[in-house]
C-alpha positions in Angstrom: 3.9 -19.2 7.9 3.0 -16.5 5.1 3.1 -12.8 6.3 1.9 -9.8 4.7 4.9 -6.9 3.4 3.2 -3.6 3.6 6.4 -1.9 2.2 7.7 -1.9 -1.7 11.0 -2.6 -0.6 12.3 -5.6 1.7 15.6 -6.1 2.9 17.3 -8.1 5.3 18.5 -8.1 8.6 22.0 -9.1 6.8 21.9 -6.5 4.6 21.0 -3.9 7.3 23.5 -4.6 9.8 25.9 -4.6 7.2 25.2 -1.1 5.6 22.1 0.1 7.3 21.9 3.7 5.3 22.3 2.3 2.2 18.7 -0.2 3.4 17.5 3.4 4.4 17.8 5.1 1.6 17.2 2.2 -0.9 13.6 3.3 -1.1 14.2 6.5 -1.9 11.9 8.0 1.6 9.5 4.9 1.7 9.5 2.5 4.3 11.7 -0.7 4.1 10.7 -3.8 5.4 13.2 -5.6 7.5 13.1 -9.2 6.9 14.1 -12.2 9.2 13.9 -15.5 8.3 12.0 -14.1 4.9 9.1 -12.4 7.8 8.9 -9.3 8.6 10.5 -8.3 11.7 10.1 -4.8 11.3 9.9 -1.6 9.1 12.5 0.7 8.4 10.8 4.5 8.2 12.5 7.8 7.7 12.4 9.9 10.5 10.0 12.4 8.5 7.4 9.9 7.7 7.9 8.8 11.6 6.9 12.3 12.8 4.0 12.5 10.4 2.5 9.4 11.4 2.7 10.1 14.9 0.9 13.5 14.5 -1.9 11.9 12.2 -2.3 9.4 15.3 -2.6 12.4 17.8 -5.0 13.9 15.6 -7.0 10.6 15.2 -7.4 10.4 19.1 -8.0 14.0 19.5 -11.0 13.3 16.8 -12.2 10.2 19.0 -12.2 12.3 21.8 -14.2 15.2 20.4 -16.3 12.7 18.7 -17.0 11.0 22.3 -17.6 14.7 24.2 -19.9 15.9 21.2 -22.8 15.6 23.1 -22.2 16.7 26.0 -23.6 20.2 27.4 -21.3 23.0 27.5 -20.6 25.8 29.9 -20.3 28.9 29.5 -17.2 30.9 31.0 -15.9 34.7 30.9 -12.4 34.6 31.0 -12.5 36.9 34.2 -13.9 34.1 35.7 -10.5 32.0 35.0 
């Protein structure tokens, strides 16, 4: 079976286990993909492009779920009231 590589650099599982920094920083802060068997198995990322996906992907859902409550009425509070 043919499988898509969404990475610029491939390496595998071989190469990884036997000098897995020098797979990480082969691509110079891009992700690596980790081949087995020539598929992917999965993608190497630096721990800085980990944290910025994950907070674009919070922001996404927090803009699905302002998007879902845009109708909605809202209420009015003092913040004595709280």
């Amino acid at each position: 079976m043919t499988a898509r590589v969404l990475a610029e650099v491939a390496a595998s599982i071989t190469e990884l286990k036997a000098n897995p920094m020098k797979v990480a920083s082969s691509a110079y802060g891009d992700p690596v993909a980790i081949l087995n068997r020539n598929e992917p198995a999965f993608y190497c990322v630096p721990a800085e492009v980990y944290e910025k996906m994950m907070d674009r992907l919070e922001d996404l859902e927090l803009l699905q779920l302002v998007e879902e409550r845009k109708g909605e009425e809202s209420i009015s509070v003092s913040l004595d009231d709280l």
